[in-house]
N, C-alpha and C positions, 0 to 999 in steps of 0.2 A: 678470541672467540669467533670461530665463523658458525655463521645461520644461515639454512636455506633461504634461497631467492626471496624474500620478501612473504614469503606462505600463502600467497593468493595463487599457485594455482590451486592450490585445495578447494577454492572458494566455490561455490555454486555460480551457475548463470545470473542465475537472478543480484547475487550480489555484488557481484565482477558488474553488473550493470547500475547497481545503486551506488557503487565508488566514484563511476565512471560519470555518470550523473550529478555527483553530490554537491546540493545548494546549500548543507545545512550549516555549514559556516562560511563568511565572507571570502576567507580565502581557499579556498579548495579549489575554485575554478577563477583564474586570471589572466585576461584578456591580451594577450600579447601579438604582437606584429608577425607575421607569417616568417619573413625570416629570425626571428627571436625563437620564434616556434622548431624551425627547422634544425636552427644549433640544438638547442638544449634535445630535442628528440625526447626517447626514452632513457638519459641519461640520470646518472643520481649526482649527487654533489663530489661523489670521487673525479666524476669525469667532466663536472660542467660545473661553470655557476656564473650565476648575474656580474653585471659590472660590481666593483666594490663597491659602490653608495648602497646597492641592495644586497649584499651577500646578507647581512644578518637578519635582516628579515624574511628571506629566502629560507635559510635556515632554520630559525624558529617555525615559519609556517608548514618546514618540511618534516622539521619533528612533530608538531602538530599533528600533520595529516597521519605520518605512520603511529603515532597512538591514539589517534580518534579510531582509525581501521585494524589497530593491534597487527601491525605489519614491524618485518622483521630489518635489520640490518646486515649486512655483507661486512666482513674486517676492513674493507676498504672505506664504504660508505659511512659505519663506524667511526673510524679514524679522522675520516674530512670533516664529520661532522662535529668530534670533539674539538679539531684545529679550531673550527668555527667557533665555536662555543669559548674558548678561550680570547678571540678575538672580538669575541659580542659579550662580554660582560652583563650586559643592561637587558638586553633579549628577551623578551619576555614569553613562554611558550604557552598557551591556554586552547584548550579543547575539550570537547563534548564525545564522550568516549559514544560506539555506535557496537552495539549488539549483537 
């Protein structure tokens, strides 16, 4: 199954700015060291991901965020994330879907 890019560029200004902002759950925004910043970029979990102590919570927060914002998956990013998902058993995914 491939899906366009994730569907935000459809998005308005103003909400492309509320994503980009968003406090309303703990993990949306996570404070990382500038070179941690500069690996991962705009990468998704096909192409990047934490050391293994954090992959699965990476994970779970990353499915989180694309169905709190109803954002879509690539066959690639898909795939990584099912791997993951298989390898985090316990994971737990929980979100505040946003309008």
């Amino acid at each position: 199954m491939t899906l366009p890019a994730s569907r935000a560029a459809l998005w308005t200004a103003a909400r492309r700015e509320a994503y980009a902002n968003d406090q309303g759950t703990p993990n949306s925004l996570i404070a990382v060291s500038g070179s941690s910043n500069r690996s991962k970029a705009d990468k998704d979990p096909a192409d990047w991901l934490p050391v293994p102590a954090d992959q699965c919570k990476y994970a779970a927060d990353w499915v989180a965020d694309k169905l709190r914002w109803q954002l879509t998956a690539d066959t690639a990013e898909w795939d990584a994330l099912a791997h993951l998902a298989e390898a985090c058993p316990t994971a737990t995914v929980t979100y505040e879907r946003i309008l």
